[in-house]
Phi, psi and omega in degrees: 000292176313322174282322131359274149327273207312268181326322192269001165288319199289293181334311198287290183341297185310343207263326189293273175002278196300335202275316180347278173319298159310320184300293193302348172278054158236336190296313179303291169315324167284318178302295194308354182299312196315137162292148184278012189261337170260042161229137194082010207310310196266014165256346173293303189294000184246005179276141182291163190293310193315318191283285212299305184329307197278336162278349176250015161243148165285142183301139205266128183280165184270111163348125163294149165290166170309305199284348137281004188256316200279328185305310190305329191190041154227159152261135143285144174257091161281183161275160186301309207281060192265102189279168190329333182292295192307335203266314153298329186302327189286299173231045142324270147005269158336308177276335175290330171265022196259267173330345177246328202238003184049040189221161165274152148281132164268100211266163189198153146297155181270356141307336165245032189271358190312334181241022176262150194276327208282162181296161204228127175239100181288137152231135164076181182293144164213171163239074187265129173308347181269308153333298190302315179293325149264010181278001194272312182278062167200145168254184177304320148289355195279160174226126120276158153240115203235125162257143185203085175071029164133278175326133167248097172266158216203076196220147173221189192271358206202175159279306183319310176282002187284294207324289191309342191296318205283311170308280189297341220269358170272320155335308190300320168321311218236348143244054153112338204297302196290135169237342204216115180265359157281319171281131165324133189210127162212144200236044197294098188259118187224116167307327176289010168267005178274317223213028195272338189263019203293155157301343194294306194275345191235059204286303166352298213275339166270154206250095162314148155315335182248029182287344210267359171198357155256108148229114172344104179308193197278302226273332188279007176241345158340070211297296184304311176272026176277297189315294194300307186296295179347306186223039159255121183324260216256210175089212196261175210254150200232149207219148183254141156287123185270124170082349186128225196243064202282351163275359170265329206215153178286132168301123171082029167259178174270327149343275179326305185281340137315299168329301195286295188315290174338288175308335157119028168297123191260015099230160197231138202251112162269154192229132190230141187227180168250142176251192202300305228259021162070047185237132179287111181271157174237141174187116169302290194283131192277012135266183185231006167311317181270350192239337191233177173278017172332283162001313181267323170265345204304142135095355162295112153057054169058051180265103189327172170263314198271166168289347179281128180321316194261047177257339159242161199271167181272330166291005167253015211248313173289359183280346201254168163240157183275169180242152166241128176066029179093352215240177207258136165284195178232356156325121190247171155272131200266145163283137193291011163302288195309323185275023201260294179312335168294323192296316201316138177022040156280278213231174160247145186258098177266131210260136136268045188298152188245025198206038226266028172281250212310003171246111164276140186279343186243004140206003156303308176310288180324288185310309170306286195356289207297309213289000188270314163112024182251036178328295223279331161342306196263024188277316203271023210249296192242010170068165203303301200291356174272316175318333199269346202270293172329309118015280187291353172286315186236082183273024181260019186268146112290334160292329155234022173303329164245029142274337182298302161293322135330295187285339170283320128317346150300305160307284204315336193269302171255032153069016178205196217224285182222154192272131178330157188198185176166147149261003190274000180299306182318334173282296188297339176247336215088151178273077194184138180346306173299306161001281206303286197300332171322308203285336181272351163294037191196016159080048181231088180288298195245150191237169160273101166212166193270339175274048216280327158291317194283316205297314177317305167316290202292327176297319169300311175286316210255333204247186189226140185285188192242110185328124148320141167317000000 
């Protein structure tokens, strides 16, 4: 009986158990019956188009940077003759977009590009029409950067101004100015708003400290016979103004160097440095504490802190003035663009570069020479055999293609060449008439002096010109 009892108690539990169970099923079952277009209908309608696009589309890849596009799918390009300042500048160029994408850039000439598929990133001249074309608006200092359908030239008026051309256009690469390598871009850098007041353009308009009681004779402003006396054994004795006319004027200004041309100087001895942004400058000293008002300004209004040059752009540069005798002028430091043109059918220009790795004569040099017209200038700087060399880059110059010739007969007639010189003449003979005559009895025909009016003075009272052939 009691085991009886037991099942039909355990029978009742299960039955209980189960009814349970369906009564809590029945909520479930009926909901899942329901169409799914009626459920949630206002939290499906409040999610943004954007967010559900973006989970039932595929993710949009993200745009490259510039200075990845160009690792990716440009070659640099140079010209084949390109010089050696532009073939570094390209990889330079090269290593700085190396350093933002870990990739190489492929440098080539444009002669061996005929069969490459990737976009052409110009440096410097090459002959792709987009070069030629911009190379038509730059002077010697000027720089462009042109984006144009793709293309990138990268040009300057110069080698010097290419380098600086190749330096910004990688600043602009790494904070941002390029954001877009499809869009049209041009960047045009023009020297001349530096230098439009220049003395270089308005020589006319100056009066020397010493007009009012020296006037030079005819023959001692004679350009042609300044040419002739340079390499003639005897006659009168020819003097390089050292920095210019420095008693009058700050050394290596244009001031000076006007002065001294004015006085009949038959060269003037210039001193040339580099500034950060690769513009040829005159300064003797790689600093700039003894010549300029620095002192006063370093560290002013985003003016650098240290003294050294080639630590400033020539446009912080115009921020300093020269000092004469320590005390401060008005006075600017001048660029040998400016000072090439006061020389022009003067003077011969005696080049002291102090940088002088970094200037090549035969095309930094050569390129200021040519666009100013001051080619024959440089004749007592650099000799017969640069001249003739120089020649051969334009043998369509006919002025100076008969200069050439001149002076090669001018040789050939005294049997030399250029008259013997030195600077230790100032120290070893004196700066003073006697000097001067002591050192040409002892054959040092041109002399070095810092007195470049008593040399005048004296020359005007004592000596005579020497007759043209």
């Amino acid at each position: 009986m009691r085991r009886n009892h037991k099942k039909r108690l355990i029978g009742r539990l299960r039955i209980l158990t189960l009814a349970a169970f369906l009564l809590l099923s029945l909520p479930i079952l009926f909901s899942c019956s329901e169409k799914p277009s009626d459920v949630d209908t206002e939290a499906s309608e409040s999610i943004p188009a954007d967010v559900t696009d973006a989970i039932t589309e595929p993710e949009k890849q993200e745009k490259l940077p510039p200075i990845s596009i160009i690792a990716n799918e440009y070659y640099l390009i140079h010209g084949k003759e390109a010089p050696e300042k532009v073939i570094s500048a390209a990889k330079n160029l090269k290593s700085e977009i190396y350093k933002g994408t870990n990739k190489f850039l492929l440098i080539c000439s444009d002669a061996q590009t005929a069969t490459l598929s990737k976009k052409e990133l110009l440096i410097g001249e090459t002959n792709r029409k987009e070069s030629i074309e911009a190379a038509k608006s730059l002077n010697y200092m000027d720089y462009t950067i042109r984006i144009e359908n793709g293309k990138i030239v990268i040009l300057g008026g110069s080698p010097l101004a290419t380098v600086q051309a190749a330096r910004v256009f990688s600043e602009m690469l790494n904070d941002g100015r390029i954001d877009d390598l499809d869009a049209e871009f041009v960047y045009d850098y023009d020297f001349d708003r530096f230098i439009e007041n220049s003395l270089a353009y308005n020589s006319d308009s100056f009066v020397p400290k010493w007009a009012d009681d020296f006037t030079p004779p005819a023959w001692m402003l004679d350009y042609e016979e300044k040419l002739y006396a340079m390499t003639s054994p005897t006659g009168r004795i020819t003097a390089s103004s050292h920095r210019g006319d420095v008693q009058n004027y700050p050394e290596n200004s244009l001031e000076a160097i006007l002065s001294a041309i004015m006085l009949g100087a038959d060269m003037i001895e210039i001193d040339i440095r580099l500034t950060k942004d690769n513009v040829m400058v005159l300064m003797h000293d790689d600093t700039l504490t003894r010549t300029t008002d620095w002192k006063y300004k370093h560290g002013k209004n985003g003016l650098p802190n240290t003294p050294k040059i080639e630590e400033w752009t020539y446009e912080q540069l115009c921020e300093l003035r020269l000092l004469n005798q320590g005390k401060p002028t008005h006075y600017r430091i001048p660029t040998l663009y400016e000072a090439a043109l006061l020389f022009r059918g003067r003077a011969q220009i005696h080049f002291d570069c102090k940088v002088s790795s970094l200037i090549d004569r035969n095309t930094d040099v050569y390129l200021l020479a040519e666009e100013t017209g001051t080619k024959e200038c440089f004749y007592y700087s650099f000799g017969y055999d640069t001249m003739n060399l120089w020649l051969s880059y334009d043998s369509e110059d006919k002025e100076f293609d008969s200069f050439v010739k001149k002076i090669k007969l001018y040789h050939a007639q005294s049997g030399r060449s250029l008259r013997k010189s030195k600077f230790a003449l100032l120290a070893e003979y004196g700066d003073h008439p006697n000097g001067w005559k002591a050192a040409a009895n002892d054959g040092y025909m041109t002399v070095y002096t810092d007195k470049i009016e008593l040399f005048c003075r004296f020359s005007a009272a004592k000596q005579k010109p020497i007759p043209l052939p």
